[in-house]
N, C-alpha and C positions, 0 to 999 in steps of 0.2 A: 366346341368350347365347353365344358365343364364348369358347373357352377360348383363357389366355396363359401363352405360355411360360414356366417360372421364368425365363428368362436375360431377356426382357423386362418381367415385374414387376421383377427388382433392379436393371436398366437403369433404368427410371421412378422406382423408390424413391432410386437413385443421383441422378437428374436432380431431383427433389423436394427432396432435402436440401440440394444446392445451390442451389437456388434460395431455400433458407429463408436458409442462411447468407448467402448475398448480400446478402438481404433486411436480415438482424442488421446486417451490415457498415454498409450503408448509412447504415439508421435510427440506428446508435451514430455515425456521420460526421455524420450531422444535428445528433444533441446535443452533440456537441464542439463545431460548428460553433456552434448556438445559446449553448452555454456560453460561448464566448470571447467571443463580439456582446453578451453580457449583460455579462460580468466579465473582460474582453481590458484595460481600463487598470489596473483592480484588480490585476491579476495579475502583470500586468509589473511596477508596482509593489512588490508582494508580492515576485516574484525575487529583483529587485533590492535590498530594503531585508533579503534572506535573505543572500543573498551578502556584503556588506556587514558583515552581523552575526557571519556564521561569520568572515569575515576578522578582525574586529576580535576574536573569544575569542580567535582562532588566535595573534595578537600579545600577547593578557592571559597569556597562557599564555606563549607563546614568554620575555618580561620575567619573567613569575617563574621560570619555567624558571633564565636567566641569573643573577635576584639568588640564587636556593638556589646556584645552582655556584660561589657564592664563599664559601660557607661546609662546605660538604659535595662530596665526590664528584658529577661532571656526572652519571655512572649513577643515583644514587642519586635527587640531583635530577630529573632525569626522568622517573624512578619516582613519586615521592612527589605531580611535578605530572599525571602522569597519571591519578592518583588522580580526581582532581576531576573530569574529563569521563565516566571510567569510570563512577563512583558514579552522575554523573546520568544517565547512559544505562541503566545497570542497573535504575535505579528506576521509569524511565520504560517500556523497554521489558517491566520484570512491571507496573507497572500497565496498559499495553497489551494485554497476555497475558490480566488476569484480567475486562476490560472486554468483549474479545472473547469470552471464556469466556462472560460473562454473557449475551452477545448471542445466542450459539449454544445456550446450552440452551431447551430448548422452553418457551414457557409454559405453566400447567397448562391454559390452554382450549384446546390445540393438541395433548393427549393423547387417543387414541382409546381409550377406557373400555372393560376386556375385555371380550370377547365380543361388539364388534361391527366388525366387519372394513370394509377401506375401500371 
């Protein structure tokens, strides 16, 4: 058996990692690629009926925005209608928070029971 230099195992272990990540790169380009072949009209659809959607709060907004500023201060007005996207973003992103939360804690069959090491 032949002994190897350190500088040439971290040469190899260097050439090995990259070649895994290549590897990753690749295999995740495959399923993008599979994803879209699967749900490429889906999706474009989906954008476009997103886009659309934001555009048209952004106007629901924009009109109540104008009808408050003829009764109260435009500051205030805009305060008051910003109110309503904040709230639903608030509520959205802690219920996001506590779903992910749930996600990340371990199940109890996924607990190693002490005193037995992995």
């Amino acid at each position: 058996m032949t002994e190897r230099s350190l500088a040439t195992v971290v040469r190899d272990i260097g050439g090995n990692v990259d070649r895994i990540i290549r590897a990753e790169f690749q295999l995740a380009v495959a399923d993008i690629r599979t994803w879209v072949e699967t749900f490429g009209d889906a999706s474009v659809l989906l954008i476009i009926g997103g886009v659309a959607a934001t555009l048209a709060a952004g106007f629901v907004l924009l009109s109540g925005f104008l009808a408050l500023a003829h009764v109260m201060p435009p500051w205030l007005s805009a305060l008051v209608i910003s109110l309503v996207p904040g709230s639903i973003g608030t509520v959205m992103l802690l219920r996001c928070r506590t779903r992910i939360a749930r996600q990340l804690t371990p199940m109890s069959h996924e607990i190693v029971p002490a005193g037995r090491g992995l």
